[in-house]
VOGU-3710 file (C-alpha; in Angstrom, 3 decimals, decimal comma):
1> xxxxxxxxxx> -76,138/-172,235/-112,259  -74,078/-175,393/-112,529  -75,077/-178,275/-114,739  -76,937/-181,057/-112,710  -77,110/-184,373/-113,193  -79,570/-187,463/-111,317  -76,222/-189,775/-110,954  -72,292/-190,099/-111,192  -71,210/-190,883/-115,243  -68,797/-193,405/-115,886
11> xxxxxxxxxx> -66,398/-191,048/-116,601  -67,058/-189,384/-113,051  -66,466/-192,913/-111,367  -63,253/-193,508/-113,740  -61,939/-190,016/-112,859  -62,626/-190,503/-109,233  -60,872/-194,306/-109,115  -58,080/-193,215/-110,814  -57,167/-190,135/-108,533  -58,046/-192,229/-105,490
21> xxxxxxxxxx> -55,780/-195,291/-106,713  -52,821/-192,696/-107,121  -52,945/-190,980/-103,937  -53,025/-194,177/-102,464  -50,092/-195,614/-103,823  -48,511/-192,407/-103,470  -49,596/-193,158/-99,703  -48,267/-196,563/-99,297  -44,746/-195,868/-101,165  -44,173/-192,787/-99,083
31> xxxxxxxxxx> -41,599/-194,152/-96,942  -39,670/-195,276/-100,090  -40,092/-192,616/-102,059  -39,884/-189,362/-99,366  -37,020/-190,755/-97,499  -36,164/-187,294/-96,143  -39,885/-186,632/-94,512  -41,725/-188,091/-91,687  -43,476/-189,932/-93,375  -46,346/-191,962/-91,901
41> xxxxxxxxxx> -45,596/-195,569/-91,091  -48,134/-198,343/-92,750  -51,280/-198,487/-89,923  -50,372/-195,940/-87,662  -52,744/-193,285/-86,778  -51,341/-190,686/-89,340  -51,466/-193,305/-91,960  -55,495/-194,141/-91,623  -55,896/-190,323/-91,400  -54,214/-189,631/-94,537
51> xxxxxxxxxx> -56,198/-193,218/-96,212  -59,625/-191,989/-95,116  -59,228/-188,323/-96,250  -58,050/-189,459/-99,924  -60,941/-192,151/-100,051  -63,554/-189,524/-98,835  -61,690/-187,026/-101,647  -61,656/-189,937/-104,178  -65,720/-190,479/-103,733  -66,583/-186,993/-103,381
61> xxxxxxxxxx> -65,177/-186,349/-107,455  -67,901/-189,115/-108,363  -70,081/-186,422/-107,580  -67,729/-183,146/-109,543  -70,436/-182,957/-112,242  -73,722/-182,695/-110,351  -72,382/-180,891/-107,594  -69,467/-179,552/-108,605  -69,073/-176,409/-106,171  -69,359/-178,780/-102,851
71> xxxxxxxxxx> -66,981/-181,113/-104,259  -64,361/-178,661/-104,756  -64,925/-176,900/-101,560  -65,159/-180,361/-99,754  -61,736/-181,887/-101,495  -59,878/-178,391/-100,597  -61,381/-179,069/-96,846  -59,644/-182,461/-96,409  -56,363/-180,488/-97,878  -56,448/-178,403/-95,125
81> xxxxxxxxxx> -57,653/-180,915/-92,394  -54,130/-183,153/-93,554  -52,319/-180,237/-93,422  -53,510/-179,414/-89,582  -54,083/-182,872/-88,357  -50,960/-184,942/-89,497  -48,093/-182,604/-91,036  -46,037/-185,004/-92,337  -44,820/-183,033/-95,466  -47,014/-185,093/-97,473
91> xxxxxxxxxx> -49,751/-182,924/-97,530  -49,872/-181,954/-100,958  -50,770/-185,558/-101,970  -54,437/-184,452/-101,114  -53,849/-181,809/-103,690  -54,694/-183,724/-106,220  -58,238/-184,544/-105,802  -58,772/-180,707/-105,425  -56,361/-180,260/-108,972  -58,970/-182,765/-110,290
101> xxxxxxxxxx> -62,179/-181,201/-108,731  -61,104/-177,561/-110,512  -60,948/-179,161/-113,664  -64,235/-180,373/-113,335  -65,839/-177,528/-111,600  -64,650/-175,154/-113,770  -66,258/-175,708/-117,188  -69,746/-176,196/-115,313  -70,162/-173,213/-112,957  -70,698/-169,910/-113,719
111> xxxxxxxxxx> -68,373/-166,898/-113,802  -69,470/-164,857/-111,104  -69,817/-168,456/-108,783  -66,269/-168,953/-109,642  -65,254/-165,628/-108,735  -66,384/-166,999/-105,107  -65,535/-170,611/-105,219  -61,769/-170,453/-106,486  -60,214/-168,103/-103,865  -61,812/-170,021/-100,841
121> xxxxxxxxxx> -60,725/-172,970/-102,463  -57,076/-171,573/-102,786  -57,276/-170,268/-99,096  -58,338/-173,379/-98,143  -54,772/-175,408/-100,373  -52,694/-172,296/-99,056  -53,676/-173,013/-95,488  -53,061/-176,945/-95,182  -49,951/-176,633/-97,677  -48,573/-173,559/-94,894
131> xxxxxxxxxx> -49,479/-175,789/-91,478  -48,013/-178,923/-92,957  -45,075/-177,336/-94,082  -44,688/-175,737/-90,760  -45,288/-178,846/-88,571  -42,832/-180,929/-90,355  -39,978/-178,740/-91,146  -37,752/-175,794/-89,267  -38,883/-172,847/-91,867  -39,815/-169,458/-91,360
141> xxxxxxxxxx> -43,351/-168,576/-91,183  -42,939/-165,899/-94,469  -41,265/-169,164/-96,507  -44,142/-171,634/-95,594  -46,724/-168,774/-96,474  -44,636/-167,920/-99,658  -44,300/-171,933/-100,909  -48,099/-172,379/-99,783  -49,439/-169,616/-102,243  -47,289/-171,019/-104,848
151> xxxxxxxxxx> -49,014/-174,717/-104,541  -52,500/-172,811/-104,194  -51,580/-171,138/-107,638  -50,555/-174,159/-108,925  -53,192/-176,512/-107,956  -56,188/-173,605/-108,223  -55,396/-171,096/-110,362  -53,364/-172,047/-113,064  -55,836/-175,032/-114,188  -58,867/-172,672/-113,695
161> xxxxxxxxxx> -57,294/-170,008/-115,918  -56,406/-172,719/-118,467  -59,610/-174,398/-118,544  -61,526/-170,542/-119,078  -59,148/-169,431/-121,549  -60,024/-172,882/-123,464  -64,040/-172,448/-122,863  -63,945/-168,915/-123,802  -62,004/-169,526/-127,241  -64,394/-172,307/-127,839
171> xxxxxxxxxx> -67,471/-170,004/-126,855  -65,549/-167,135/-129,241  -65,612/-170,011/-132,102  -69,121/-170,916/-131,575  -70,168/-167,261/-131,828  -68,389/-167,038/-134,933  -69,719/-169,773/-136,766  -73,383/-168,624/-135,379  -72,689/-165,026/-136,715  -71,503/-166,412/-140,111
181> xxxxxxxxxx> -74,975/-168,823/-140,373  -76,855/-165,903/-139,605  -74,910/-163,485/-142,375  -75,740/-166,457/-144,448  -79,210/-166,716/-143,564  -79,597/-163,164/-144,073  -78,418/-163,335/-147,642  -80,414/-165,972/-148,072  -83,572/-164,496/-146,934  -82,840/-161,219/-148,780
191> xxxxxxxxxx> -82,061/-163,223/-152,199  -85,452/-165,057/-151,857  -87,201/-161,700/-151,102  -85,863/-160,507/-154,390  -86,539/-163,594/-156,080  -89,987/-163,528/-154,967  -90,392/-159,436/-155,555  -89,165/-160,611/-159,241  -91,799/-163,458/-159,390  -94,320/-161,346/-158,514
201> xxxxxxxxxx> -93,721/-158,973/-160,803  -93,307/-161,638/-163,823  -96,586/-163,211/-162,561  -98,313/-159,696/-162,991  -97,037/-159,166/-166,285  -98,215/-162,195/-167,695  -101,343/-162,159/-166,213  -101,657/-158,369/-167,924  -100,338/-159,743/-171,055  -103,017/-162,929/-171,430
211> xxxxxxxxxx> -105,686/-161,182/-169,994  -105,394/-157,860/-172,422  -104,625/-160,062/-175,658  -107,051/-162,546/-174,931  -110,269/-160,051/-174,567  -109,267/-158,511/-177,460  -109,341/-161,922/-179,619  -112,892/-162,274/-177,405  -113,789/-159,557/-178,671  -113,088/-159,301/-181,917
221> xxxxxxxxxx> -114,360/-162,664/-182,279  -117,848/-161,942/-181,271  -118,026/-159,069/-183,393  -116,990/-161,479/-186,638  -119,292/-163,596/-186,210  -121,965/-160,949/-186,485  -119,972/-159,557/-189,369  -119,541/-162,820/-191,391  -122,805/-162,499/-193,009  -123,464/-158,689/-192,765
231> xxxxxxxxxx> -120,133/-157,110/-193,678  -117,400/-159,896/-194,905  -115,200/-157,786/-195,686  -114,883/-155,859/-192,356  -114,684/-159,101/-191,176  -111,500/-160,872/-193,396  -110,045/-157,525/-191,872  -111,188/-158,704/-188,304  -109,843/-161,883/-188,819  -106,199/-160,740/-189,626
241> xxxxxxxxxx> -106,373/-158,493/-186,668  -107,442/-161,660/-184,134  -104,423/-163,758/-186,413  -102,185/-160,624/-185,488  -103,258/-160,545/-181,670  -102,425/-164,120/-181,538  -99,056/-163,794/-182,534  -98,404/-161,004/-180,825  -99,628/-162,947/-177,516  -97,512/-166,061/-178,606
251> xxxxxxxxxx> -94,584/-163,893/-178,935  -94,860/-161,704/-175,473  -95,341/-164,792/-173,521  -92,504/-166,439/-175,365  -90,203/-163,387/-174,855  -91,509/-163,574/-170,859  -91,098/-167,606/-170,589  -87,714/-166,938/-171,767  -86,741/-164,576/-169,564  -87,725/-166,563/-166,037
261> xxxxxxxxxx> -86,037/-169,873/-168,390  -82,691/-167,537/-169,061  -79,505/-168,703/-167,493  -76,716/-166,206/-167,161  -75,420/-166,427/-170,820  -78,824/-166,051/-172,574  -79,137/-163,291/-174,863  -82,685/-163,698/-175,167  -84,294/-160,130/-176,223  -85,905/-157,952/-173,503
271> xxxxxxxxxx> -88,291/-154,854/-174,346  -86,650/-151,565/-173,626  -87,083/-148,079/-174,065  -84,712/-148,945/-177,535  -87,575/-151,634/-178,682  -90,261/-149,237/-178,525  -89,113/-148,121/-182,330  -89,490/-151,639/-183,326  -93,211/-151,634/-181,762  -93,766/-148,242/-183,736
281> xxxxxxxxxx> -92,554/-150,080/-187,244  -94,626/-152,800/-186,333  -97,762/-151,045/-186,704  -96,553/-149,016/-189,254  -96,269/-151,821/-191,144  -100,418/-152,453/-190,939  -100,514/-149,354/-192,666  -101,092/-147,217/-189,511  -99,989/-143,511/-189,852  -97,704/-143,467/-186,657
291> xxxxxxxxxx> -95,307/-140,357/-185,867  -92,415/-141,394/-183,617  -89,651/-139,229/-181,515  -87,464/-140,026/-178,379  -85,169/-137,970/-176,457  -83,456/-139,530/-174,060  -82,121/-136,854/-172,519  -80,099/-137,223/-169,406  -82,567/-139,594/-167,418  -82,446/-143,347/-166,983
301> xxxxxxxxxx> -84,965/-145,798/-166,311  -84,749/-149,633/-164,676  -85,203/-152,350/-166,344  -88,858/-152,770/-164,740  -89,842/-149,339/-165,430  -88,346/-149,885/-169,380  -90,171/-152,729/-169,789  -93,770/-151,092/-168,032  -92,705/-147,719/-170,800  -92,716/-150,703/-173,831
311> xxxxxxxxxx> -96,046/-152,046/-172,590  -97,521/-149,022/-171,903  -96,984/-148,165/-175,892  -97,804/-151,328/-176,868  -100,782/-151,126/-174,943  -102,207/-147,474/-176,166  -101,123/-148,570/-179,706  -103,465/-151,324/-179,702  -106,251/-149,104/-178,192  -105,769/-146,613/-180,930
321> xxxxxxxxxx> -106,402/-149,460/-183,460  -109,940/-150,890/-182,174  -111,573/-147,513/-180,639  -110,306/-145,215/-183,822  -109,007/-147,269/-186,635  -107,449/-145,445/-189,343  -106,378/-142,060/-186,921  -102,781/-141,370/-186,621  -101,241/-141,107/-183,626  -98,217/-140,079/-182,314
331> xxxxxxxxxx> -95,791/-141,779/-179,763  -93,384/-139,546/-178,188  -90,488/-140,345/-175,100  -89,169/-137,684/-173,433  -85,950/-137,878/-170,856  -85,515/-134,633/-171,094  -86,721/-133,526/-167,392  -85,498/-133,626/-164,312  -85,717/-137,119/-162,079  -89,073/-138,527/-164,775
341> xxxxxxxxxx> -89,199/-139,860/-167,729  -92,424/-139,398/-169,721  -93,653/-141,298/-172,450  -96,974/-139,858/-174,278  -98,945/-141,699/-176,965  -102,119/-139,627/-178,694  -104,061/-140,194/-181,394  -106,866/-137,740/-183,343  -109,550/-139,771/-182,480  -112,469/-140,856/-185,339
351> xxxxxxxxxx> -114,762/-138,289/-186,824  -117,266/-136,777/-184,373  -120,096/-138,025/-186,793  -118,567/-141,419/-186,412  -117,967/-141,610/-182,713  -120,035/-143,520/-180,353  -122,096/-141,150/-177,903  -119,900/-143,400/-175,183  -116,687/-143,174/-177,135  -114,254/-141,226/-174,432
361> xxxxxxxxxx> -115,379/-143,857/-171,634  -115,082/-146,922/-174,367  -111,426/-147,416/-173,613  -111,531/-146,922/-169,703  -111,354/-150,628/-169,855  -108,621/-153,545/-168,134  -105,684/-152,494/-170,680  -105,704/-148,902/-168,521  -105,867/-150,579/-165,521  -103,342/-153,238/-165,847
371> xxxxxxxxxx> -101,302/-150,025/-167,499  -101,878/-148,177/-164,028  -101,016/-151,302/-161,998  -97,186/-151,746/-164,374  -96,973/-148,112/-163,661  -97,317/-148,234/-159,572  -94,937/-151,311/-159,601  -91,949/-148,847/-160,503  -93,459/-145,945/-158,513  -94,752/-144,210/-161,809
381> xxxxxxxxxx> -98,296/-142,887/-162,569  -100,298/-143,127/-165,988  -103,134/-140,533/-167,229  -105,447/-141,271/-169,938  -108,523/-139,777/-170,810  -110,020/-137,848/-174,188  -108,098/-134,540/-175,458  -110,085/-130,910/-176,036  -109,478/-131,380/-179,940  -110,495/-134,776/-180,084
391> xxxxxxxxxx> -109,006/-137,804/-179,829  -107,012/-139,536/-176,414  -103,939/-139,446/-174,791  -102,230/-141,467/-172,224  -99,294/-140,205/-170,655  -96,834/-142,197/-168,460  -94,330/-140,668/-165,555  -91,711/-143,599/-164,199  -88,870/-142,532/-162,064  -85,508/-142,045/-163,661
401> xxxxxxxxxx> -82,142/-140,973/-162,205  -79,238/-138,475/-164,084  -77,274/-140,094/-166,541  -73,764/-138,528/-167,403  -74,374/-137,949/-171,222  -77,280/-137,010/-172,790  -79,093/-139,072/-175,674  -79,918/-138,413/-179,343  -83,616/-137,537/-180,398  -84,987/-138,853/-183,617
//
């Protein structure tokens, strides 16, 4: 469908002067100029013919735009009607209009219209270029045919090619810069999916983080202040353990801040499967009895998944310390088997004649949940619960893929 428009532009009218003006003057100077044609003579019959045609041409290509398929088929028309009416050998002054009316048709109508249009059109050239040549000059019918094509091809089909092969490199260019956007967007959209998959994840953690530490100090607090005057001992040792959550909070969220702060040269330390021996001397420095071995075998784990194996042991360490205080326990990583990596932490559990009667559900609290919910970010799966000789385990599986050398146990 071609592009319409309510009224002729002012480039329309410009256009449509200016190719009328030229014919015309073309018109008047004939006699001067085409000294070896019949030309027609200033008012004569042939002359007004040739004026009105032009003008009618001239004021139809005000129009090219909104109609530009009549146009062209009307400007070829008064081609031909020169061409029959008054062959002077002049005819291909009307030629013009149509050269202009192709330019202007062509960039508006459609493909398969044009595929219609341009061939009558060229008929229509071809047929007043072959009767005027014929009527004003002793040739053979196969020349006049011959030279009449040629016009047609010039006038039709060599503009319309030029103007398609312009339009379609432009369209080409177009679709290249609107493929490269959308390659851009694309990146775009998957960087901020990752960005926000990473937020998430951060958000979780510290959200695990604050909400495990801070019960703990809750709790331990509230069982101070019933100890203060009962037991003050047990509770300068309950103090140092709520002084020793509070760092320990004020150092994860540190470490965590740091990490979404950290620009691409930071060095700031991240928990990995490495750190967990640090964590393990950590409590060993309290005075804990803690047993320690890692085998890293031949299995790697992500970043994510290291850092959900570090809290996980961080996590069950803690436990160990406020359900049975004093019990050793025994943290052990294993990368030893195929596609998992396991990492185990038990300890022996108080005294039956000291447990609680609800001792083995004490700990089924929101440090094994938010352990569960680390553990299903990376695909992995945690099991915790009491042991048939007493005391608990929890046991973490994360994915892991092979690794070309194996690692060193200790």
């Amino acid at each position: 469908m071609s592009r319409m428009r309510r009224a002729p532009s002012v480039t329309d009218v410009v256009v449509a002067l200016g190719t009328g003006a030229v014919t015309l003057l073309a018109l008047a100077a004939a006699p001067e100029l085409f000294a070896d044609h019949a030309t027609p003579s200033l008012g004569s019959a042939s002359w007004w013919v040739f004026a009105a045609v032009l003008t009618v041409q001239a004021a139809a290509l005000c129009f090219a735009r909104s109609a530009p398929v009549a146009v062209l088929l009307g400007t070829s028309a008064g081609a031909l009607l020169i061409g029959i009416t008054t062959p002077t050998g002049l005819g291909s002054l009307a030629d013009a209009a149509v050269l202009v009316a192709v330019l202007r048709a062509t960039p508006v109508v459609t493909v398969p219209t044009l595929r219609v249009v341009l061939p009558v059109a060229g008929l229509l050239v071809a047929g007043g270029q072959a009767a005027d040549i014929l009527g004003s000059s002793a040739v053979t019918v196969p020349a006049a045919v011959g030279a009449a094509l040629l016009q047609a091809v010039a006038i039709v089909a060599l503009p319309a090619a030029g103007v398609l092969a312009v339009a379609a490199r432009r369209d080409a260019r177009r679709a290249e810069q609107g493929e490269s956007e959308a390659v851009r967007r694309e990146r775009a959209a998957v960087v901020d999916a990752a960005v926000a998959r990473e937020r998430t994840a951060m958000a979780r953690e510290l959200h695990d983080i604050a909400a495990h530490h801070v019960s703990s100090i809750a709790l331990m607090s509230g069982v101070i202040e019933r100890q203060i005057t009962t037991d003050p001992e047990a509770a300068r040792v309950a103090v140092r353990q709520v002084r020793e959550q509070s760092r320990v909070l004020l150092d994860d969220l540190r470490q965590l801040v740091g990490l979404l702060r950290r620009d691409g040269d930071g060095r700031d330390t991240v928990e990995t499967i490495e750190t967990v021996a640090a964590l393990v001397d950590a409590a060993r420095a309290t005075g804990r009895a803690v047993e320690f071995s890692i085998d890293r075998g031949t299995a790697q784990v992500g970043p994510l998944g290291q850092l959900v194996v570090y809290r996980m042991v961080q996590e069950a360490l803690a436990n160990a310390a406020r359900h049975a205080p004093g019990a050793p326990c025994e943290v052990r990583l294993d990368g030893t088997r195929p596609g998992v990596f396991v990492a185990t932490v038990r300890d022996a559990g108080v005294p039956p004649a000291l447990a609680a009667p609800s001792a083995s559900t004490a700990r089924e609290g929101f440090g094994l949940l938010g352990m569960r919910e680390r553990a299903g970010l990376v695909g992995g799966t945690l099991d915790a619960g009491p042991e048939a000789g007493g005391g608990w385990r929890v046991r973490l599986t994360v994915p892991a893929e092979a690794l070309g050398a194996p690692g060193a146990s200790s």
